[in-house]
GUFIBA-536991 format. One record per residue (C-alpha): residue in three letters; chain; z, y, x. Coordinates in pm, 1 decimal. Last residue first. Layout:
<miros>
res;chain;Z;Y;X
Ala;A;Z;Y;X
...
</miros>
This chain:
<miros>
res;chain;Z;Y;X
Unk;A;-2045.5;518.6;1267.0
Unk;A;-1808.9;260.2;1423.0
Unk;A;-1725.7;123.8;1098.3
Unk;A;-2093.4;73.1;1000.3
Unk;A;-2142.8;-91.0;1365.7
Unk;A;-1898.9;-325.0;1289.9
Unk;A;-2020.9;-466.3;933.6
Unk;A;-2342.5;-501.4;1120.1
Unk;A;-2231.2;-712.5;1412.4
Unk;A;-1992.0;-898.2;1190.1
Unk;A;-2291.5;-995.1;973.8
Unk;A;-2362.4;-820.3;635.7
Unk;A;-2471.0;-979.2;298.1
Unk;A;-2667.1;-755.4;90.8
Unk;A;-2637.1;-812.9;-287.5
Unk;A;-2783.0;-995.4;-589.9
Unk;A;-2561.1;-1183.3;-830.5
Unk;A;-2560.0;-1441.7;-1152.2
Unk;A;-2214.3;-1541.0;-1271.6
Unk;A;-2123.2;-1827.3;-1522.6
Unk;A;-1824.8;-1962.4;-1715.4
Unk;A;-1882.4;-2262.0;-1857.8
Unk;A;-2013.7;-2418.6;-2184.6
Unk;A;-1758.2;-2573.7;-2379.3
Unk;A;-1694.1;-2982.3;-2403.9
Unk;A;-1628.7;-3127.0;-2763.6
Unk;A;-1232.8;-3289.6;-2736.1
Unk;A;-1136.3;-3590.3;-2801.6
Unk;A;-1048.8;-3691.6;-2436.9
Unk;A;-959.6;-3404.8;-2248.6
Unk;A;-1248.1;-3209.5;-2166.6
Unk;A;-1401.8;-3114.5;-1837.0
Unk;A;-1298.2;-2723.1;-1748.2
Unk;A;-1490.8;-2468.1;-1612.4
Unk;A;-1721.5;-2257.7;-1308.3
Unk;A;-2045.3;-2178.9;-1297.0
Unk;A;-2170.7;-1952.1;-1036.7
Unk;A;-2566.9;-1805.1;-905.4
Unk;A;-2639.3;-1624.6;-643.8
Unk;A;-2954.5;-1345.4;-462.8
Unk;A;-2847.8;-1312.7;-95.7
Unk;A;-3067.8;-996.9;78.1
Unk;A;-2935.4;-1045.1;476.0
Unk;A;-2840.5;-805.0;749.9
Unk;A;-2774.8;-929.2;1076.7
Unk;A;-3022.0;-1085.8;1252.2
Unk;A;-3269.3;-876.7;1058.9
Unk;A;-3376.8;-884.2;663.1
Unk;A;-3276.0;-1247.4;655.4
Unk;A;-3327.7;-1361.4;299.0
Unk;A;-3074.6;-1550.4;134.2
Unk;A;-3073.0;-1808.5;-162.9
Unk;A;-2721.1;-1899.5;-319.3
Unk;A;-2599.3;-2168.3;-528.6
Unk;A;-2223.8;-2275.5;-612.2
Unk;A;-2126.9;-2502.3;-880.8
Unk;A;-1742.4;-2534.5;-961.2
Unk;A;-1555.8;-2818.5;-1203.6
Unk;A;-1220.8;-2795.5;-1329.0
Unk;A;-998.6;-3089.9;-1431.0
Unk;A;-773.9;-3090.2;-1652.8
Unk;A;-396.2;-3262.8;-1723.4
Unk;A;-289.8;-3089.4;-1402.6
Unk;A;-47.7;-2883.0;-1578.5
Unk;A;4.1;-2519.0;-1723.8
Unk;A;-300.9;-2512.7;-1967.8
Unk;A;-367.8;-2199.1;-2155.6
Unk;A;-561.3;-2118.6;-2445.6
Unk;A;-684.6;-1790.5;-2495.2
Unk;A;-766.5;-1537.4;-2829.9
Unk;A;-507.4;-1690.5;-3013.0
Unk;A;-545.3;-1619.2;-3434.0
Unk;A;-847.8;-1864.0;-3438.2
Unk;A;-1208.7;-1734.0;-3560.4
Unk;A;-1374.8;-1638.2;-3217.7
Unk;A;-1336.7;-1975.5;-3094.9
Unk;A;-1078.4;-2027.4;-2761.9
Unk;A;-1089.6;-1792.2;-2427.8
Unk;A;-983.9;-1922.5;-2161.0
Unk;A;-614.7;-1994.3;-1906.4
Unk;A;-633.2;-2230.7;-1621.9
Unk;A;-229.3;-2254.5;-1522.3
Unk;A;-302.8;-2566.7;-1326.1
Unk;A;-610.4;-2719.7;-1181.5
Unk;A;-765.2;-3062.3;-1083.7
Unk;A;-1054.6;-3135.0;-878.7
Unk;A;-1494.7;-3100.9;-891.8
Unk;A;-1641.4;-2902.1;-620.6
Unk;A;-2069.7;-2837.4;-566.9
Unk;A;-2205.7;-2656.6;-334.6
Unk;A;-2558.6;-2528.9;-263.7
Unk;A;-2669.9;-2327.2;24.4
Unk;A;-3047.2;-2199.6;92.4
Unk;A;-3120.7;-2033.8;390.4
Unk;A;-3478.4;-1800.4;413.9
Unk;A;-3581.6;-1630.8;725.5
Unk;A;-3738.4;-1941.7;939.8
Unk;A;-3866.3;-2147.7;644.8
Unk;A;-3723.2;-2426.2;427.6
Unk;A;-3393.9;-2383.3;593.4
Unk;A;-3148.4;-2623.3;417.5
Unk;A;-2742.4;-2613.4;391.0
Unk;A;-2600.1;-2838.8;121.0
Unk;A;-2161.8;-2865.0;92.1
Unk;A;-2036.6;-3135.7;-124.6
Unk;A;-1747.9;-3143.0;-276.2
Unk;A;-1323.7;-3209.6;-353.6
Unk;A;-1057.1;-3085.5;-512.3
Unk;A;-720.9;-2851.5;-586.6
Unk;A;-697.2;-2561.0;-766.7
Unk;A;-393.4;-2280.0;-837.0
Unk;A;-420.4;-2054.1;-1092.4
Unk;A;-309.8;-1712.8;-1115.0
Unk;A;-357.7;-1565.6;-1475.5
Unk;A;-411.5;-1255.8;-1711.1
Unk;A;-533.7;-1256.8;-2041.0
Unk;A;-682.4;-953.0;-2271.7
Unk;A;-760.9;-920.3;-2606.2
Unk;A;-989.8;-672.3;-2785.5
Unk;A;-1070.4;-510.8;-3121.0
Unk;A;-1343.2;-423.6;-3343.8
Unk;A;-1392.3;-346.8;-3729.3
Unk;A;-1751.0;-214.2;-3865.4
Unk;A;-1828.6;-104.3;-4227.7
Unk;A;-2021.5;208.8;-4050.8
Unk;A;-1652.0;344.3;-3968.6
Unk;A;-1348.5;115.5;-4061.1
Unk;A;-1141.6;250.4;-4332.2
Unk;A;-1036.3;-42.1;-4473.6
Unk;A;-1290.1;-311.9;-4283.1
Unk;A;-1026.5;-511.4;-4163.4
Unk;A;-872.1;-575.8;-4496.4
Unk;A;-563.8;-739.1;-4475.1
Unk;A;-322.4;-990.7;-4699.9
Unk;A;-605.9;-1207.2;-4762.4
Unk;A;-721.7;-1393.5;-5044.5
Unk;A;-744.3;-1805.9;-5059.9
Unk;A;-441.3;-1860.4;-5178.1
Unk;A;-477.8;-1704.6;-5506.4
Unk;A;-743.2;-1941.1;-5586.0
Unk;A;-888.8;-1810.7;-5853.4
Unk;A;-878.5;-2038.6;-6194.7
Unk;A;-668.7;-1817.3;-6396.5
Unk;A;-885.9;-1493.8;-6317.4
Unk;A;-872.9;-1265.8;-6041.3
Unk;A;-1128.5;-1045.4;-6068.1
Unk;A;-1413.3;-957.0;-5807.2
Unk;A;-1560.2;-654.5;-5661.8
Unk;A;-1829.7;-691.5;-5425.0
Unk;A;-1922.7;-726.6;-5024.6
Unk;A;-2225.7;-741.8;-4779.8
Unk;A;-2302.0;-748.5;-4434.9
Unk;A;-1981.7;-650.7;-4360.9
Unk;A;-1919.2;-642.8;-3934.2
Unk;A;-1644.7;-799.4;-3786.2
Unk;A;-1616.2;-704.7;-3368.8
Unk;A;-1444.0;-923.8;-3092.7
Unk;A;-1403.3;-829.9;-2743.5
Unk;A;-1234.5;-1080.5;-2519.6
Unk;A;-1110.4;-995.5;-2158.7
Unk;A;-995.9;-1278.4;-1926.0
Unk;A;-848.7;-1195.0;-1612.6
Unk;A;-837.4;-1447.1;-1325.8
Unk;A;-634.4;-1480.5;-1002.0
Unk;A;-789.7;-1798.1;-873.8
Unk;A;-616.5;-1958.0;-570.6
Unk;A;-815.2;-2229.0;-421.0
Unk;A;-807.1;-2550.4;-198.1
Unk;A;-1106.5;-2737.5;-194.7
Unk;A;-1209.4;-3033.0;95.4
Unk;A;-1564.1;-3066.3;190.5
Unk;A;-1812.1;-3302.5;266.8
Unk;A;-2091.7;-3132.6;438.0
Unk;A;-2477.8;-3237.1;432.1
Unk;A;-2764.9;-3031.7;698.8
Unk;A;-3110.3;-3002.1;612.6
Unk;A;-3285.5;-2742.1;853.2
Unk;A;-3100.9;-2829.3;1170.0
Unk;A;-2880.0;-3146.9;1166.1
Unk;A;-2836.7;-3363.6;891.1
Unk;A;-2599.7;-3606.6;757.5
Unk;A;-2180.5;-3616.6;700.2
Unk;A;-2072.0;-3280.3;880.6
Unk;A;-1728.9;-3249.8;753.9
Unk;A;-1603.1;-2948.1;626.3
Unk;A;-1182.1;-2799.8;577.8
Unk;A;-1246.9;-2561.7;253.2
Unk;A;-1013.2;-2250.4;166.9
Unk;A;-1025.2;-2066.2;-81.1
Unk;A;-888.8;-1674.6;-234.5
Unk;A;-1096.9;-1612.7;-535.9
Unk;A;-1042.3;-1251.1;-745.7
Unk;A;-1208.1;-1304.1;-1067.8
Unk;A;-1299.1;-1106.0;-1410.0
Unk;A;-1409.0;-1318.8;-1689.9
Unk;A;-1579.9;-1160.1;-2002.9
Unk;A;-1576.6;-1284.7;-2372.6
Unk;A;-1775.4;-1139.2;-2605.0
Unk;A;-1734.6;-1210.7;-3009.7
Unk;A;-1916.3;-1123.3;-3295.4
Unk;A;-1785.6;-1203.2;-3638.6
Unk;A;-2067.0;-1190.0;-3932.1
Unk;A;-1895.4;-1113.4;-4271.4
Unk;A;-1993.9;-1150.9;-4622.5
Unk;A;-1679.5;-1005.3;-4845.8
Unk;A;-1522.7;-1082.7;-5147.1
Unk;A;-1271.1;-811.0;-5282.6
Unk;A;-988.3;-772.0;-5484.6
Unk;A;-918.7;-662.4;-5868.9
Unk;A;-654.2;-747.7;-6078.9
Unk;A;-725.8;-911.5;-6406.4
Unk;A;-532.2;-1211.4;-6392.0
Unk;A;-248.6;-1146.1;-6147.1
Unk;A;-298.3;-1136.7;-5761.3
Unk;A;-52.2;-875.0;-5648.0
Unk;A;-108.2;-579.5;-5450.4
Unk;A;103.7;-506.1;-5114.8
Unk;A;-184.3;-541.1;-4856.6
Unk;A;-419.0;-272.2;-5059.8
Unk;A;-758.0;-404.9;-5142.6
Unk;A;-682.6;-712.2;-5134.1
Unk;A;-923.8;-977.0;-4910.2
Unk;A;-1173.9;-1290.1;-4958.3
Unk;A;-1353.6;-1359.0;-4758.2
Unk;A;-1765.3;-1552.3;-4659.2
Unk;A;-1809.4;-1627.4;-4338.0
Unk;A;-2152.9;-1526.5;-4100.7
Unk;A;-2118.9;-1656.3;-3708.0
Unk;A;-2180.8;-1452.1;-3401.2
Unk;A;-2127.4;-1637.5;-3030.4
Unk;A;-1990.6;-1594.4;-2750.0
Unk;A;-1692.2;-1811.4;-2714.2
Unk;A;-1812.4;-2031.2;-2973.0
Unk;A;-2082.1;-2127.0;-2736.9
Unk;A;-2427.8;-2003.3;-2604.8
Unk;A;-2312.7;-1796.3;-2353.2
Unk;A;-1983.9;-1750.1;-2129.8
Unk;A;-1923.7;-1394.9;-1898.0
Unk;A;-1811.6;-1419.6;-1522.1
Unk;A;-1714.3;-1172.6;-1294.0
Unk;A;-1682.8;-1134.3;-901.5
Unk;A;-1432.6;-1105.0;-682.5
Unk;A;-1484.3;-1345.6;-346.9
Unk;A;-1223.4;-1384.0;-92.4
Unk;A;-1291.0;-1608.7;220.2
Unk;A;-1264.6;-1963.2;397.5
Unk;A;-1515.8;-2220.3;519.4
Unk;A;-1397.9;-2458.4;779.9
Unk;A;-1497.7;-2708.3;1047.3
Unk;A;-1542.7;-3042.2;1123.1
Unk;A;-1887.7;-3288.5;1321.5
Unk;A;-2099.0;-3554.7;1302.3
Unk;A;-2402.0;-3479.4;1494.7
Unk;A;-2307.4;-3496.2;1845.5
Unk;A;-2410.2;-3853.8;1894.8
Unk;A;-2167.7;-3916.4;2161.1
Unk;A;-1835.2;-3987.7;1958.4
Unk;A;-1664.6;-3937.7;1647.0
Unk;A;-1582.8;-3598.6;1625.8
Unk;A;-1699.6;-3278.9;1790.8
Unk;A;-1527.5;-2961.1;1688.5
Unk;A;-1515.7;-2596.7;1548.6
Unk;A;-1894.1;-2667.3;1360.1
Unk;A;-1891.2;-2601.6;1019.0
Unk;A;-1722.2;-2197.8;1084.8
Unk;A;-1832.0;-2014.3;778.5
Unk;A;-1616.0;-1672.7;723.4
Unk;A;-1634.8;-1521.6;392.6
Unk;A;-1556.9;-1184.3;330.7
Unk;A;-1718.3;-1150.3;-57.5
Unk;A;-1809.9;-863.0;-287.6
Unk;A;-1929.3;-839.8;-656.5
Unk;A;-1913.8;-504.6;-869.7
Unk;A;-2006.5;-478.2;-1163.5
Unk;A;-2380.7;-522.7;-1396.5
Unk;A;-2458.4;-529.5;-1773.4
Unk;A;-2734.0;-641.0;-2032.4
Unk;A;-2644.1;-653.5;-2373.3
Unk;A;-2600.6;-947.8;-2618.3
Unk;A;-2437.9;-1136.5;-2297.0
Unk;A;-2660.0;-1163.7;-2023.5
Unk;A;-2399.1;-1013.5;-1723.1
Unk;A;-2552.9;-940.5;-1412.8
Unk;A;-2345.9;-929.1;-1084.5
Unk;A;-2391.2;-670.3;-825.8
Unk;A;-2361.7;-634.4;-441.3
Unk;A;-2166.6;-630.2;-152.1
Unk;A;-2148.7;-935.5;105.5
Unk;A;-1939.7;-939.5;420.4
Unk;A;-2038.1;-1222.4;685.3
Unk;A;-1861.3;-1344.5;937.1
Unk;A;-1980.8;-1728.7;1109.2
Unk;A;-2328.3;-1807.3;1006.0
Unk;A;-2642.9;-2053.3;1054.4
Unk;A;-2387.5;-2300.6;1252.0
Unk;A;-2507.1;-2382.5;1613.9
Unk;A;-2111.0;-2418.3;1738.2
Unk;A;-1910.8;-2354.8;1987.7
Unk;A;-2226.6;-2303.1;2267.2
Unk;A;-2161.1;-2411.2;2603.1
Unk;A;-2131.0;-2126.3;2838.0
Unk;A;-2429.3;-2058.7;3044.9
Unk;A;-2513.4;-2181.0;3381.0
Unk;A;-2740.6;-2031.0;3551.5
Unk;A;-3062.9;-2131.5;3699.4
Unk;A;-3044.8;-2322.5;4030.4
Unk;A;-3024.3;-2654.8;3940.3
Unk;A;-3080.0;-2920.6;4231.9
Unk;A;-3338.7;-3230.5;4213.1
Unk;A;-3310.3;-3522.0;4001.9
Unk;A;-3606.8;-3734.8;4141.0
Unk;A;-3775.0;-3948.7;3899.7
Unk;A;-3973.0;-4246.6;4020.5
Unk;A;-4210.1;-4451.0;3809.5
Unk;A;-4330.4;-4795.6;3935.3
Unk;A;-4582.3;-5005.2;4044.3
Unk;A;-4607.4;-5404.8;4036.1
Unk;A;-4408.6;-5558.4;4360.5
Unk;A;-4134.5;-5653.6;4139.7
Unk;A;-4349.0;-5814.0;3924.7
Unk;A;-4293.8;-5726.4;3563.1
Unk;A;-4024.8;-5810.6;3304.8
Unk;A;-3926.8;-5530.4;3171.4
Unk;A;-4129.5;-5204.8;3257.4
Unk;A;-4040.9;-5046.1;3547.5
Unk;A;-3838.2;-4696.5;3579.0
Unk;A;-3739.3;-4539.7;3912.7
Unk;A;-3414.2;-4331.6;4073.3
Unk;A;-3336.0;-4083.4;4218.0
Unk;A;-3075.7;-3821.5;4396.3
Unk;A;-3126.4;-3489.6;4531.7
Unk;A;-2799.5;-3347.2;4702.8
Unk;A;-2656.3;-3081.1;4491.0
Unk;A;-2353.2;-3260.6;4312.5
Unk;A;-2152.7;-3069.1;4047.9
Unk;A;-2282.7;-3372.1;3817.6
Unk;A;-2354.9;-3406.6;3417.9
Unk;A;-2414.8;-3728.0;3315.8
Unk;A;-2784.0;-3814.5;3233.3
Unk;A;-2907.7;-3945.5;2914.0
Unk;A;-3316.8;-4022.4;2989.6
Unk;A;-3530.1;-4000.0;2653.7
Unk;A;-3856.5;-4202.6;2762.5
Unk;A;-4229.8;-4052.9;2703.0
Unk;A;-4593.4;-4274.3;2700.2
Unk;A;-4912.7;-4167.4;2854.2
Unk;A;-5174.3;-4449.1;2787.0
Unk;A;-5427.6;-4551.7;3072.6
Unk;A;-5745.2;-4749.3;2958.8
Unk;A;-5895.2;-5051.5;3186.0
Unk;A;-6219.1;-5118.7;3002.3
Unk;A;-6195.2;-5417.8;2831.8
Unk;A;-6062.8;-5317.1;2552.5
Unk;A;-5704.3;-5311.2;2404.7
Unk;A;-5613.0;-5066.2;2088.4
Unk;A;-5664.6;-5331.7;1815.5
Unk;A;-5422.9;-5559.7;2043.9
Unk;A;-5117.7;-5295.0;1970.7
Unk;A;-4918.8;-5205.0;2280.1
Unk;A;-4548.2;-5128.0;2124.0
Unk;A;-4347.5;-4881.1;2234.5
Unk;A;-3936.8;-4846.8;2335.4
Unk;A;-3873.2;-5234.8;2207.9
Unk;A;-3572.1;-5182.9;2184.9
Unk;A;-3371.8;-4859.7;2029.3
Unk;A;-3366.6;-4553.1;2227.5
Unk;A;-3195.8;-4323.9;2480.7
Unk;A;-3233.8;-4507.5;2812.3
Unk;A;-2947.8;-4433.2;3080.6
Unk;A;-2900.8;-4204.4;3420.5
Unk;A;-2562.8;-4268.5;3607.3
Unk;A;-2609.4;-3946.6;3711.3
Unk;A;-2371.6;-4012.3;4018.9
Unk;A;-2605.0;-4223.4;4205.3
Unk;A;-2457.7;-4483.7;4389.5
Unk;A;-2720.6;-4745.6;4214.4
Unk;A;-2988.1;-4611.5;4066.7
Unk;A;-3260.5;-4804.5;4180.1
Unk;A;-3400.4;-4940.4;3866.4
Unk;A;-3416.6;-4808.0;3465.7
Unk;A;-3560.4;-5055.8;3290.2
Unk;A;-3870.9;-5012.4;3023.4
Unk;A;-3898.8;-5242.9;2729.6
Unk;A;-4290.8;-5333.2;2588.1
Unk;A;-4367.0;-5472.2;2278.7
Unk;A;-4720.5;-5657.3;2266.4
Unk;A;-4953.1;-5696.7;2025.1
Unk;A;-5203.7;-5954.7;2077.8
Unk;A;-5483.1;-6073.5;2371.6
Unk;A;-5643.5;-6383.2;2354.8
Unk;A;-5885.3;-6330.5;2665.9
Unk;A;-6220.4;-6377.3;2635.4
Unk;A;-6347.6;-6044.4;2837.5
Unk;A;-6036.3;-5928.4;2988.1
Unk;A;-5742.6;-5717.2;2794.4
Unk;A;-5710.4;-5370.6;2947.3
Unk;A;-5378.8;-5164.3;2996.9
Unk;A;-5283.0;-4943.8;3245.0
Unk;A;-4915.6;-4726.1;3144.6
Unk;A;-4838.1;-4357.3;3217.1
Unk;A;-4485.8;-4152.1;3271.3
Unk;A;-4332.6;-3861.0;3091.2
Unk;A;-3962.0;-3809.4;3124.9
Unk;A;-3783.0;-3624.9;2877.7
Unk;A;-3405.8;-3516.3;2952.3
Unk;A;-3102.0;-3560.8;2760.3
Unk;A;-2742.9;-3392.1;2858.6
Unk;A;-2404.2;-3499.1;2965.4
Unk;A;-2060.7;-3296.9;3068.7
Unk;A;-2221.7;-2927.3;2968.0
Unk;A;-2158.7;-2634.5;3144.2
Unk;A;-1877.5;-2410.6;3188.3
Unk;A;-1891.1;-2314.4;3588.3
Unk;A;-1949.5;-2680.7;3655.6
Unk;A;-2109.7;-2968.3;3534.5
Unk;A;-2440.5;-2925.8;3619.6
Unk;A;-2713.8;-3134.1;3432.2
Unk;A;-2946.5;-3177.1;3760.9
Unk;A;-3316.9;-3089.7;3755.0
Unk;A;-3601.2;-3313.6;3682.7
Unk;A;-3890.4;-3405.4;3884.0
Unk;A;-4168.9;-3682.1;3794.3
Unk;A;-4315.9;-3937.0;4008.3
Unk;A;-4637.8;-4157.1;3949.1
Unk;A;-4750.1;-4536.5;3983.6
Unk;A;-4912.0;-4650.6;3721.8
Unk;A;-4718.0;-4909.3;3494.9
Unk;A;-4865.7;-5254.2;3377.8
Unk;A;-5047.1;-5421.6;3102.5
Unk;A;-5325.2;-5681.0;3144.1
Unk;A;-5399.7;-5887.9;2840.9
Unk;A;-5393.6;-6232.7;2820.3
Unk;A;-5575.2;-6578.4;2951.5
Unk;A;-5802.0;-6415.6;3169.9
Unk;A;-5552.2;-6206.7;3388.6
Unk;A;-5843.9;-5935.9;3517.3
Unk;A;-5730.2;-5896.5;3889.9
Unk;A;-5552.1;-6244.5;4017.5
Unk;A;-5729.2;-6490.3;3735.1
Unk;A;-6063.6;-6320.5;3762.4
Unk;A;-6060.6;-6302.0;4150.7
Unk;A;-5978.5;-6665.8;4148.9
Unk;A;-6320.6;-6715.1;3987.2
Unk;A;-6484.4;-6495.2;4205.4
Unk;A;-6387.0;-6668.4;4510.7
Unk;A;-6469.8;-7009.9;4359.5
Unk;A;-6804.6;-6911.2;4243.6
Unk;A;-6917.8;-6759.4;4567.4
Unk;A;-6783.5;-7054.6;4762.9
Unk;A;-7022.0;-7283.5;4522.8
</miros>
């Protein structure tokens, strides 16, 4: 009967028959001091690593079981250490419980303030709830002695970079110039709202030239028409004079030469490290030339007579093709204009893979004094708009491959245009395609150098 008893009580004290036994084993970890001086940060995180026991007795009714860890017996210390997580920190599940006593390494995120004090302070962590006089964890925060180094301004992907490359025209025949770009990216000149050190403003400003051409549209496009024209400008159309109906095809390129001065205040809205979100303001002046090429080419022509039921209005004055070689007219217009821009975007950085960054921006605002090219058949070559009746629209895409810490291959693409006013048909935009080498500072300063 005494045997019974003792062993029974045993049971209750030891094994906890009625639920599972979880508590902490005792251990002790060291950390050094975030130091405050000489430049260095004012709080940092730090990973503690501590182990739980857990068994559930033979008959017990055991469940899953959230567990919240306390940090105790810090007072006076000047780290004023804190958990970094949502409650509960881990969950015990009941399919993981046996009855053999099983011990289960679990990790806290500690914030600690940073401290120019050397002495060692300490302090423990219990799980919530337990005896007092159940086992705990104690951390000692011991002394620093590794340097101190200057707290980074930023962990953007760039700051200065110089590009110089080519763009690719795809317009009826295949062409390259000149692109080139100073940009300077600086995302991350400040912290804003708060502790979690994720939200953060910058800037992105340069100069990028590069040229556009349009596809697919009445802006670059052939088209057959039938005319009518005199053979001299000066004859009359009386019954029985002669004049000529021709079968034309009109060919028209237009190309879009660009100087871009912007400016773009960021805002980190989501992200951090290889998928990172900007808002971002747009502010640009766009000194544009628009060249348009057009070229009338007889497929066929005859003689015709005017008779009483021609429609004399119908003829032309001119000829293009009098004395035109190979039955072939051509001729160009050109357009010049500064515009000014004004909008709103989003900024996309993501690093799929250590050497490749891929950035994709999109702005949509208002311009004035936008000048482009109309339809190859009107008299006006360019239509120009000198208020903020339209809006303009910008996509930005670029790939780069980092060749070395400062030299990168960037292969882009740009479309740029106008929405339409109501009423009108919408044209296809202006776009660029470009491959180049984009140089960092370093680089760009070593070439001068040499």
């Amino acid at each position: 009967m005494k045997k019974n008893v003792i062993f029974l009580l045993f049971s209750l004290v030891v094994f906890n028959a009625t639920s599972q036994v979880i508590r902490m084993v005792a251990g002790d970890t060291k950390i050094k001091y975030v130091q405050s001086n000489n430049g260095g940060t004012t709080s940092d995180i730090r990973k503690i690593t501590f182990k739980i026991e857990q068994h559930c007795p033979p008959g017990a009714a055991c469940a899953d079981t959230p567990l919240t860890f306390n940090i105790i017996n810090a007072a006076g210390n000047s780290i004023n250490p804190s958990i970094v997580s949502t409650t509960p920190h881990y969950r015990v599940l009941a399919t993981d419980l046996r009855q053999k006593r099983d011990t289960v390494e679990i990790s806290l995120y500690i914030l600690l303030n940073g401290t120019t004090f050397t002495i060692e302070e300490s302090f423990d962590i219990s799980i919530a709830g337990q005896p007092a006089s159940d086992p705990h964890h104690r951390v000692h925060v011991v002394k620093n002695d590794s340097p101190v180094a200057a707290a980074p301004t930023q962990d953007s992907i760039d700051n200065v970079t110089f590009l110089n490359g080519f763009n690719f025209n795809f317009d009826g025949n295949t062409s390259s110039n000149y692109v080139g770009s100073l940009n300077v990216f600086a995302p991350d000149l400040a912290w804003t709202w708060g502790a979690d050190k994720m939200k953060r403003v910058g800037v992105n400003f340069g100069a990028f030239k590069v040229d556009y051409s349009k596809r697919g549209d009445s802006i670059n496009n052939s088209f057959n028409v039938v005319e009518y024209v005199k053979f001299q400008p000066l004859d009359s159309m009386i019954p029985g004079k002669k004049y000529l109906r021709q079968y034309n095809r009109f060919s028209t390129t237009a190309k879009n030469s660009t100087l871009s001065l912007y400016l773009q205040p960021l805002v980190r809205l989501l992200g951090k490290n290889k998928v990172i979100m900007y808002g971002n303001f747009h502010f640009e002046l766009l000194m544009s030339k628009w060249k348009t090429d057009i070229t009338v080419a007889n497929i066929q022509q005859d003689t015709v007579i005017v008779t009483g039921d021609t429609k004399i209005y119908t003829i032309q004055h001119m000829n293009r093709l009098s004395g035109a070689s190979n039955n072939t007219y051509s001729s160009s217009s050109s357009y010049t204009a500064i515009s000014e821009q004004v909008g709103v975007g989003l900024t996309f950085l993501v690093k799929p893979v250590k050497s490749v960054v891929l950035s994709v921006q999109t702005n949509y605002g208002f311009a004035i004094n936008y000048g482009q090219p109309t339809g190859v058949n009107r008299e006006a070559f360019v239509t120009r708009y000198d208020d903020f009746r339209r809006q303009f629209y910008l996509f930005r895409a670029s790939m780069q491959y980092n060749l070395s810490k400062s030299l990168k291959v960037c292969l882009g693409t740009e479309f740029r245009g106008l929405a339409p006013l109501k009423g009108e048909a919408p044209e296809s935009p202006a776009q660029a395609f470009y491959l180049g080498l984009n140089l960092g500072l370093d680089a760009f300063a070593d070439i001068i150098k040499k």
